[in-house]
PATI-669385 format. One record per residue (C-alpha): residue number from 1; residue in one letter; chain; z, x negated, y negated. Coordinates in nm, 3 decimals. Layout:
% PATI-669385
REC     k   r   c        c3        c1        c2
REC   NUM   a   A         Z         X         Y
...
***
This chain:
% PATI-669385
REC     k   r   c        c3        c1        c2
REC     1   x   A    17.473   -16.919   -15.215
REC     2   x   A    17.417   -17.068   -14.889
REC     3   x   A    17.498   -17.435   -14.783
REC     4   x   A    17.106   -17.533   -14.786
REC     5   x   A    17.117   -17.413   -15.171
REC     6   x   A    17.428   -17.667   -15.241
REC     7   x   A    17.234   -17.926   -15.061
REC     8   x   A    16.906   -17.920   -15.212
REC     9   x   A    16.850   -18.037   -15.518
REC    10   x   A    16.805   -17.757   -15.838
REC    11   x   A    16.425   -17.676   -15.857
REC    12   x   A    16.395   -17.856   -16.178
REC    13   x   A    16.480   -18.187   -16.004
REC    14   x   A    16.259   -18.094   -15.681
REC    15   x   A    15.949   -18.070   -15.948
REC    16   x   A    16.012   -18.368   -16.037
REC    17   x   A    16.074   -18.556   -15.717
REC    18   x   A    15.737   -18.350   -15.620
REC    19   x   A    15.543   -18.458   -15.903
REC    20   x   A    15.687   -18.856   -15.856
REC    21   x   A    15.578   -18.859   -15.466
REC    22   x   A    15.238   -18.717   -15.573
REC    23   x   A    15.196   -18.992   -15.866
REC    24   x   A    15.300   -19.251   -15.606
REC    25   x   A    15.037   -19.124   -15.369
REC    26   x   A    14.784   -19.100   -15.667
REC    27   x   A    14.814   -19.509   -15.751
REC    28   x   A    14.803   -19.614   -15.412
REC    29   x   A    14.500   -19.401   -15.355
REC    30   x   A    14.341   -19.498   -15.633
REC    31   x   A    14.397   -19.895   -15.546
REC    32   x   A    14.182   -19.839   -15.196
REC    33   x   A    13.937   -19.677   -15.402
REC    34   x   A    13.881   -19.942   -15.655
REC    35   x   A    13.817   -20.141   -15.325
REC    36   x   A    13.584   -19.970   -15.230
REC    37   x   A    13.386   -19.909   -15.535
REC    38   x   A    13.395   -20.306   -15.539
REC    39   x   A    13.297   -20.359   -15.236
REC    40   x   A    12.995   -20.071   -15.277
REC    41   x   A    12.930   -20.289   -15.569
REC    42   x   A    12.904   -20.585   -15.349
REC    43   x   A    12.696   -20.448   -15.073
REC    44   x   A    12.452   -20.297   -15.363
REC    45   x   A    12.420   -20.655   -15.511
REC    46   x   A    12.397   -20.823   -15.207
REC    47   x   A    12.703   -21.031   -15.169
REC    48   x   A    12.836   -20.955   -14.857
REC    49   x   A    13.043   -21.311   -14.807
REC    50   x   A    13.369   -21.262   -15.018
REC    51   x   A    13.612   -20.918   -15.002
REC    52   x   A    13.693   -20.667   -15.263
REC    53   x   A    14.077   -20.852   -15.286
REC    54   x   A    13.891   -21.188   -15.313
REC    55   x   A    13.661   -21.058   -15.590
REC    56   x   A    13.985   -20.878   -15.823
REC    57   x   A    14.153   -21.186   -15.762
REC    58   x   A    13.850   -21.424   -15.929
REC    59   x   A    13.867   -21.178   -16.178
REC    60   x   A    14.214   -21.194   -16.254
REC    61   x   A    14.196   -21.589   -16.272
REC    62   x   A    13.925   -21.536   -16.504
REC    63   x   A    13.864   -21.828   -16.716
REC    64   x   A    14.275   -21.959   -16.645
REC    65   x   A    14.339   -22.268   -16.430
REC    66   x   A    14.677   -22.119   -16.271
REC    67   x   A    14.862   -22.178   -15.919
REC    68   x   A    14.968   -21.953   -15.623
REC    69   x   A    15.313   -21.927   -15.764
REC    70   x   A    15.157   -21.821   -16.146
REC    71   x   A    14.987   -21.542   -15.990
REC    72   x   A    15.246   -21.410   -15.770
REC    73   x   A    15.485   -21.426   -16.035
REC    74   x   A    15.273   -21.239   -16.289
REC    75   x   A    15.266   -20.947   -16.002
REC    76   x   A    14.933   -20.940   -15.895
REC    77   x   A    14.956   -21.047   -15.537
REC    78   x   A    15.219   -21.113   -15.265
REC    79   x   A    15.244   -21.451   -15.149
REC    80   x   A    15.123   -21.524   -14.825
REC    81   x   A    14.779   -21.320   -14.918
REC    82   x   A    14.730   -21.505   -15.237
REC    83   x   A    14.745   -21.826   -15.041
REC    84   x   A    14.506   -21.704   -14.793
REC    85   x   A    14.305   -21.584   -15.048
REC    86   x   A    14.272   -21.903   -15.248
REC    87   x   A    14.185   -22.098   -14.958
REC    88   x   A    13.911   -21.927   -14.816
REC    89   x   A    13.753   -21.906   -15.164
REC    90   x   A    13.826   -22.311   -15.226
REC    91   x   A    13.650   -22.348   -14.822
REC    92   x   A    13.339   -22.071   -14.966
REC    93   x   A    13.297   -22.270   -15.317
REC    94   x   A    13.399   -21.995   -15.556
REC    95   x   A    13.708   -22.225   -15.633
REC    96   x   A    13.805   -22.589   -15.736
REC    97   x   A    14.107   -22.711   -15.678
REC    98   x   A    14.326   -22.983   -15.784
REC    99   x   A    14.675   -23.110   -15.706
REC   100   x   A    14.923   -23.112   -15.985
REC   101   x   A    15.019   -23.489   -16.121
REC   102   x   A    15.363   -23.357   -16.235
REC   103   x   A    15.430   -23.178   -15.912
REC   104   x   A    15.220   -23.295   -15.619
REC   105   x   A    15.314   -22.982   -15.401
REC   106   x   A    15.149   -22.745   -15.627
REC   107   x   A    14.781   -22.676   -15.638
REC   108   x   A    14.621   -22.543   -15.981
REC   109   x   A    14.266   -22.343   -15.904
REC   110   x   A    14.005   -22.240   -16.133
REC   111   x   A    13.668   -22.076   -16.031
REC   112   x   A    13.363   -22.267   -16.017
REC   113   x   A    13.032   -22.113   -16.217
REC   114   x   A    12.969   -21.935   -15.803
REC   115   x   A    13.312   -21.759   -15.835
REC   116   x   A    13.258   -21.682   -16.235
REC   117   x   A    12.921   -21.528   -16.147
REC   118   x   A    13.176   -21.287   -15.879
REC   119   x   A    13.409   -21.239   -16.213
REC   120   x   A    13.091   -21.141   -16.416
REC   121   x   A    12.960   -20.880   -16.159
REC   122   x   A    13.352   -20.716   -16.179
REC   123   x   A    13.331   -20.728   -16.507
REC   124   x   A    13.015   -20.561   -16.509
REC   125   x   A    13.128   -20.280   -16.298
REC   126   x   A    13.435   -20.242   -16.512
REC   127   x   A    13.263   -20.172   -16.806
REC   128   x   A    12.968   -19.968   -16.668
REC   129   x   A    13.325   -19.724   -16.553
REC   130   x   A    13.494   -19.772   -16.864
REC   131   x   A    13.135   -19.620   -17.054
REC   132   x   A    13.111   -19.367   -16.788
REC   133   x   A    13.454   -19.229   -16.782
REC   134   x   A    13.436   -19.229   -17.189
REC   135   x   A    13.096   -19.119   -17.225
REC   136   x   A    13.119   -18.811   -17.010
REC   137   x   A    13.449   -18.748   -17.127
REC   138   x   A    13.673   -18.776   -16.829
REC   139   x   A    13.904   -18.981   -17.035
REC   140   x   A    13.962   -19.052   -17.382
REC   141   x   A    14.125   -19.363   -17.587
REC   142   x   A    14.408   -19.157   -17.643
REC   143   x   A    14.406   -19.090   -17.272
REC   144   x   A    14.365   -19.418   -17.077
REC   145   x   A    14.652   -19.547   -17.358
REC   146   x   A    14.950   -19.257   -17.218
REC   147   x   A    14.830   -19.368   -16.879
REC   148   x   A    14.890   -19.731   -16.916
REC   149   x   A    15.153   -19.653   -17.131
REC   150   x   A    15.375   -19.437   -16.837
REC   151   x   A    15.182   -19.729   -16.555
REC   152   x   A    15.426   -19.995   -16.763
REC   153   x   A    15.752   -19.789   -16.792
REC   154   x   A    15.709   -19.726   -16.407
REC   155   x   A    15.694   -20.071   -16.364
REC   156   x   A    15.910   -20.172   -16.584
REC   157   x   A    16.145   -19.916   -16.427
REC   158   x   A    16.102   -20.050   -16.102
REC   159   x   A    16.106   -20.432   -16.214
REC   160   x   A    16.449   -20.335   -16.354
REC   161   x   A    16.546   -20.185   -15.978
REC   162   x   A    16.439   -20.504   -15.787
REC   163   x   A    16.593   -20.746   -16.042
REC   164   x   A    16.904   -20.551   -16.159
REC   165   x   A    17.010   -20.309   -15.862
REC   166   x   A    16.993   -20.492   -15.543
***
């Protein structure tokens, strides 16, 4: 046994580690990549004046009226870029917005019928993939489930490190 051997860790542990750097790499590929297929999706339509963040973030709101804080604190974006966000969609007219009576500091948004026809052509996409992926048999129910399924114990996982641990 040399000293590298009591270094490393045992193989079963480095297929692991292996397999968790390669799943990391996976999800943050595949984020860029549903950017891009939204933003193909834009250029094909012809909307050229809002992003592919700006577009997944009107579809996110959905039908909600929510603030900044709501949707940073549900995890979908990080503060400063969800402000940005907002306000360039308010200034383009795919938002109204409204000051809070309780709270005058906070603003509540919700998308106006331009930004709901943005939700509607996400939307669209999503479930022209969701048919695709099924319908050629790529992925199954019982597929997409175990996916989401590990997705939420990683997160919970890591919700636990970030709360909990530090």
């Amino acid at each position: 046994m040399t000293l590298h051997d009591t270094l490393s860790p045992p193989k079963a542990e480095q297929g692991f580690m292996t397999g968790y750097l390669d799943a990391l790499a996976l999800v943050e590929r595949l984020h860029r990549l549903l950017l891009d297929v939204i933003k193909d999706e834009f250029e094909r339509v012809g909307v050229l004046e809002i992003n592919a963040v700006q577009a997944l973030l009107l579809f996110n709101i959905g039908d909600n009226e929510v603030t900044a804080g709501e949707l940073k604190s549900r995890g979908y974006y990080q503060g400063s870029n969800v402000s940005y966000n907002l306000k360039k969609l308010v200034e383009m007219g795919y938002m109204h917005h409204q000051r809070c009576e309780i709270d005058r500091r906070s603003v509540r948004v919700r998308l106006t019928q331009k930004g709901r026809d943005i939700r509607d052509i996400v939307a669209g996409l999503f479930e022209r993939h969701a048919e695709g992926l099924q319908g050629r048999g790529v992925l199954g129910a019982d597929g997409i489930d175990q996916i989401a399924i590990s997705l939420r114990r990683v997160e919970r996982y890591w919700t636990d490190q970030i709360r909990y641990i530090y």
